[in-house]
C-alpha positions, 0 to 999 in steps of 0.5 A: 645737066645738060650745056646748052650751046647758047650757055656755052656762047654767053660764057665764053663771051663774058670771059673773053670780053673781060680779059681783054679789059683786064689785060689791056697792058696799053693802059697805064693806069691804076687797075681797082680802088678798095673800100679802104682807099676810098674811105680814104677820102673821107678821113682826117687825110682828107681835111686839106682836100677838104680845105681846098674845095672850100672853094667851091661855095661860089660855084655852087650852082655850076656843081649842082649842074655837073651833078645832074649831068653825071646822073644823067651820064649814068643813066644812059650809059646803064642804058646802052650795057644793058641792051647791047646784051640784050642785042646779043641774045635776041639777035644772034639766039635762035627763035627757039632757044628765044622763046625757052629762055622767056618762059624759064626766065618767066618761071624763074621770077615767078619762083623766086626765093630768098635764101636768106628767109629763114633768118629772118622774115625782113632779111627778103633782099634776094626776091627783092633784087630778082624781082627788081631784075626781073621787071626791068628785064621784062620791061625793056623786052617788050619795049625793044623785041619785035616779032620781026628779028629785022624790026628788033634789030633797027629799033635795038640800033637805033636805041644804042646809038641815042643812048650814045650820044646822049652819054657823050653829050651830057659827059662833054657839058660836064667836063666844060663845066668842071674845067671852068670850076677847076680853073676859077678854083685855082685861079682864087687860090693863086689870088688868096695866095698873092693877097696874103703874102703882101699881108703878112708881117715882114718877120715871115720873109725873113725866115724863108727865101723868095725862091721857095715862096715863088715856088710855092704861088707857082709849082705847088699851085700847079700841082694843085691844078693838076689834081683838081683836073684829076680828081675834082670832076671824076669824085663828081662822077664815079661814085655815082657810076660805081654805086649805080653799077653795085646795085645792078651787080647786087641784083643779078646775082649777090653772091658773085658780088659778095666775091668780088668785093671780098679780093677787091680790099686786098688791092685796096690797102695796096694803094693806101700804103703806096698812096701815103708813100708817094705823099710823103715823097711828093713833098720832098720833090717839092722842097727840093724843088723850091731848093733848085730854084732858090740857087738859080733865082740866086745866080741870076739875081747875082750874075755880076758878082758871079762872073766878078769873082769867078763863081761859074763852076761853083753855082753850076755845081751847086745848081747841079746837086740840087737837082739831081737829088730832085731827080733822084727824088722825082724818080722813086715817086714814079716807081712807087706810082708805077708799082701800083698797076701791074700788083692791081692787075694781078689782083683784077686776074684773081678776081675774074678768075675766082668769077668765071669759075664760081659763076661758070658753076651757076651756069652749067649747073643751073643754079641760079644764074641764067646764062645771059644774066652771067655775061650782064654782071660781066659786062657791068662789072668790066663797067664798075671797075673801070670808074674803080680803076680811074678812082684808085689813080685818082688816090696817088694823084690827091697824095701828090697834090696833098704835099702841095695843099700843105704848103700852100694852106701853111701860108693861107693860115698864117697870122697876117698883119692886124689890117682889120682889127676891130675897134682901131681908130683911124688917123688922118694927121699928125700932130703933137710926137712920138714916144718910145717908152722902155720898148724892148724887142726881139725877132723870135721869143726865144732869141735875144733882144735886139733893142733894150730900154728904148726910151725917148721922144721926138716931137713934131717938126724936129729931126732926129738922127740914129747913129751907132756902128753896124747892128746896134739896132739902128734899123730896127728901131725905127721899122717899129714905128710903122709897125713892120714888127710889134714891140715885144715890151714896151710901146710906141706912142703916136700923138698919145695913142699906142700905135697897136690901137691905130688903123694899120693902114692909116698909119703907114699913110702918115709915114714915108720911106727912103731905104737904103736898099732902092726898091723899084719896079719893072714899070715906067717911071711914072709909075714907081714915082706916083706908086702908092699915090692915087691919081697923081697928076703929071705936074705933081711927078714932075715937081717930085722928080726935080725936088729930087734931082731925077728931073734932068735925067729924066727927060732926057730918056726915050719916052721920058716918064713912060720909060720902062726902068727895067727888073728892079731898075736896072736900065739906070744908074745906082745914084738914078734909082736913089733918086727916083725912090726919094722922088716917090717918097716926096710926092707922097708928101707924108707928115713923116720920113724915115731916110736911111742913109738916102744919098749913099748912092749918089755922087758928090754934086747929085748929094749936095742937091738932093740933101738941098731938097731934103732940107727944104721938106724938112721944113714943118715935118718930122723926120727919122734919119738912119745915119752911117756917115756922121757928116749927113746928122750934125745938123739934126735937132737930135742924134740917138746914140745906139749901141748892142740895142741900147740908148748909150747917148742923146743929144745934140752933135755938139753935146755928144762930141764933148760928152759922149767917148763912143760918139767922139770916137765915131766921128774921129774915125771917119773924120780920120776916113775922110782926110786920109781920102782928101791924102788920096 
């Protein structure tokens, strides 16, 4: 059989073109996805990524658009492969040849028989695909081919560039689409996140560090991020490319698609193992990274103490280890994504290779293939496997991102506090006591008990104090009661209601709070006065503040109560920042208060008028106070005696002193601190 110069032409053409595709070494990117890889997306590994497009459901309408405008991407872009071949053979080939290649391409449809017929009568899908191929040929001929080559030419020009720009058009509209749907996507998970961390039970932070959990709202979010840009839009997109392409590919010629898809699973279960490698190390990089934050929040949070005792070398070596095992870690991640491209282009070679010989074969020998169908499946093979490419990158990106999914959605899945529980009453006063009744509790249910047989009343208006020596349970007796943690046996009853059966919220709103530890804002003043209390006016601030003894330090600042206090208060003094908290807790005005120790901070004169306004609030209210110092609680209408979690002693100051040793020794102590200070 002979080799026609135009069958030479074509294959050659067809080779040299998708070489250069596959050998192009300034693309870095993955070369093939496989069936395995993509069905990937699809299993049990896949149900985070699934979790995270949950997310979606109220961007519907904008997804169902990008579909559209994908299909439509598809179309045009077919559109113009298609006839950028057709171009070359009715441009470039003489008339002749032209004329031969249309009648043999016309006797060719005219003769077209399954190979497969004789298994069975159903099993036509190759006279079905010619002549598919066939009609579409004919079809698009005679809407382009002219009898002046002239004519041919602009119209087959003019048909390129529309399809062009229409393809660019429709991809540019789904790529704003998509962005937009990325970036509400993330920016909801980022607010779930934040919701749910404020509603989860104090016990949750007490097991992880605020380094790690500001790791997770930020990196890990935005690692989230970068695979909803790598990924979302592009799982719009190329399945439909790729589908749309294999059903031409099978169509030109079903047995050079058999072989293609034959090599491809081989690359295929390369980037799964690789995939799942790169996961687990991902993971790691972000625990890691979490670490190195956690040590630098931690010597900034602590700079004072730092510098105090010489600590410089010391949380610079530490901050150094830490990150060079996230570099180190960092660095294995990128060698294993980086592997995957030159072990794919290898596998890309192979299969061309295996292609222009086994297809080559059909040219010169003639049978079955014309030349010019060759060179389409080339060209829209180069075009299946390069959305195939961009799919197996997107593989390594979801594995990263996955490390991040987990932990963000291990935070999205915790328990929060029962804020909504159903059925729950609603208080708006309070009126008789509180109960403790033969309350234990521990912090983890294998752990021990911290608080034993707690078993005591208070009544409305009294004070009542809780004193013991450091860690007998003091603070965590009285965080019970607004339900900072649940009792592990036992209750806690409010006016006669198990608190467990109480709205969360309203009751927190019947409680204010005064910790040892001041907690403000970086705002204004006014701001972390009036903080909880809505639409609070100037006159209420102010008359909080000077109950408080904030008020002459106060306005005596810059900008007064629109003074910015700085992180955490840091623009005021310690027994300033004291102030400022009992100023929020009494412009709060709540039936009861919970003071632990709330004049440590403050000097003898600011103490003696604080502890005045205290006093005064006192008045009609209920108040818990954690004691330290026994000489702020001998007044108090009871004092609970604690000791390794257990009640050992109730009563009054007097009562206890005469009956109580542990209670007399206490006081002796510090009453032997205090005239050894007044020795001083």
């Amino acid at each position: 059989m002979g080799f026609l110069p135009q069958e030479a032409f074509f294959f050659f053409l067809g080779g040299f073109s998708v070489c250069n595709v596959f050998l192009d070494l300034s693309d870095p990117q993955i070369f093939i996805v496989s069936n395995c890889a993509f069905l990937c997306y699809i299993t049990d590994k896949m149900r985070l990524y699934l979790k995270m497009l949950n997310f979606l459901k109220p961007h519907i309408k904008w997804i169902a658009i990008a579909i559209v405008l994908a299909f439509l991407y598809v179309i045009f872009n077919g559109i113009s492969l298609w006839v950028s071949v057709d171009f070359i053979q009715e441009i470039f080939t003489p008339s002749s040849q032209t004329a031969q290649l249309h009648n043999a391409s016309n006797e060719n449809a005219s003769k077209a028989v399954s190979p497969l017929s004789g298994i069975g009568k159903n099993l036509t899908s190759k006279k079905v695909k010619n002549t598919f191929t066939d009609v579409l040929k004919q079809k698009i001929r005679s809407l382009l081919v002219r009898k002046n080559k002239a004519d041919t030419l602009k119209l087959v020009c003019l048909v390129i560039f529309l399809s062009f720009l229409l393809k660019n058009v429709t991809y540019y509209l789904k790529r704003v689409i998509t962005l937009f749907v990325e970036l509400k996507i993330v920016t909801d998970i980022r607010n779930r996140l934040h919701a749910t961390l404020l509603r989860l039970p104090l016990s949750f932070f007490e097991k992880r560090h605020s380094g790690t959990l500001t790791s997770i709202v930020f990196n890990d979010v935005n690692a989230m991020n970068t695979v909803l840009n790598e990924s979302f839009g592009k799982l719009i997109l190329l399945p439909i490319q790729i589908i749309g392409y294999i059903f031409i590919l099978v169509s030109l010629s079903w047995k050079l698609s058999l072989i293609t898809f034959l090599v491809v699973p081989l690359s295929g279960i390369l980037i799964l193992k690789i995939g799942q490698s790169v996961k687990r190390k991902s993971k790691r990089s972000l625990q890691r990274i979490s670490k190195v934050l956690a040590v630098f929040q931690e010597a900034m949070t602590g700079i004072r103490i730092v510098k105090a005792f010489g600590g410089e070398a010391k949380e610079t070596q530490r901050f150094f280890e830490e990150n060079q095992e996230y570099f180190r870690l960092k660095f294995r991640q990128g060698k294993l994504s980086y592997l995957t491209s030159p072990l794919n282009e290898i596998f890309g070679v192979l299969t061309l290779v295996i292609l222009l010989w086994f297809g080559g074969k059909l040219v010169i020998f003639k049978t079955g293939l014309a030349p010019e169908d060759f060179v389409r499946f080339l060209v829209f093979l180069f075009a299946t496997f390069q959305p195939m490419k961009e799919l197996a990158g997107i593989n390594n990106v979801i594995q990263s991102g996955m490390a991040a999914a987990e932990r963000i959605f291990s935070i999205l899945e915790e328990t929060p506090e029962p804020y909504e529980k159903p059925h729950v009453l609603k208080i708006h006063s309070f009126k008789k006591g509180i109960r403790y009744e033969h309350v234990h509790f521990r912090y983890k249910p294998e752990g021990p008990e911290v608080l034993v047989d707690i078993d005591f009343e208070i009544q409305k208006g009294e004070t009542v104090a809780f004193v013991g020596s450091s860690g007998s349970g003091k603070t965590t007796l009285v965080s019970l009661l607004p339900r900072f943690y649940d009792v592990s046996k036992g209750r806690i009853l409010f006016d006669e209601k198990d608190i467990r059966d109480l709205d969360l919220s309203s009751l927190r709103r019947q409680i204010g709070i005064v910790t040892q530890e001041c907690i403000l804002f970086h705002d204004t003043v006014r701001a972390n006065i009036a903080y909880g209390v809505e639409k609070a006016s100037d006159e209420d601030i102010r008359a909080a503040a000077e109950a408080a003894n904030a008020w002459e330090f106060i306005q005596e600042m810059e900008n007064g109560l629109d003074t910015r206090i700085g992180e955490k208060g840091v623009n005021l003094s310690g027994g300033q920042r004291q102030r400022i908290s009992i100023a929020r807790a009494i412009l709060k005005n709540p039936p009861i208060l919970i003071l632990d120790e709330a004049t440590s901070e403050l000097d003898t004169e600011s103490e003696r008028l604080v502890q005045e306004a205290i006093e005064k609030l006192m008045v009609n209210r209920t108040v818990l106070v954690i004691a330290h110092r026994l000489s702020t609680v001998i007044h108090a209408d009871k004092i609970v005696l604690l000791d390794r979690g257990r009640i050992v002693g109730m009563g009054t100051h007097r009562k206890l002193l005469a009956s109580n040793p542990l209670y007399r020794r206490l006081y002796e102590l510090q009453f032997q601190d205090v005239q050894w200070q007044e020795v001083k």
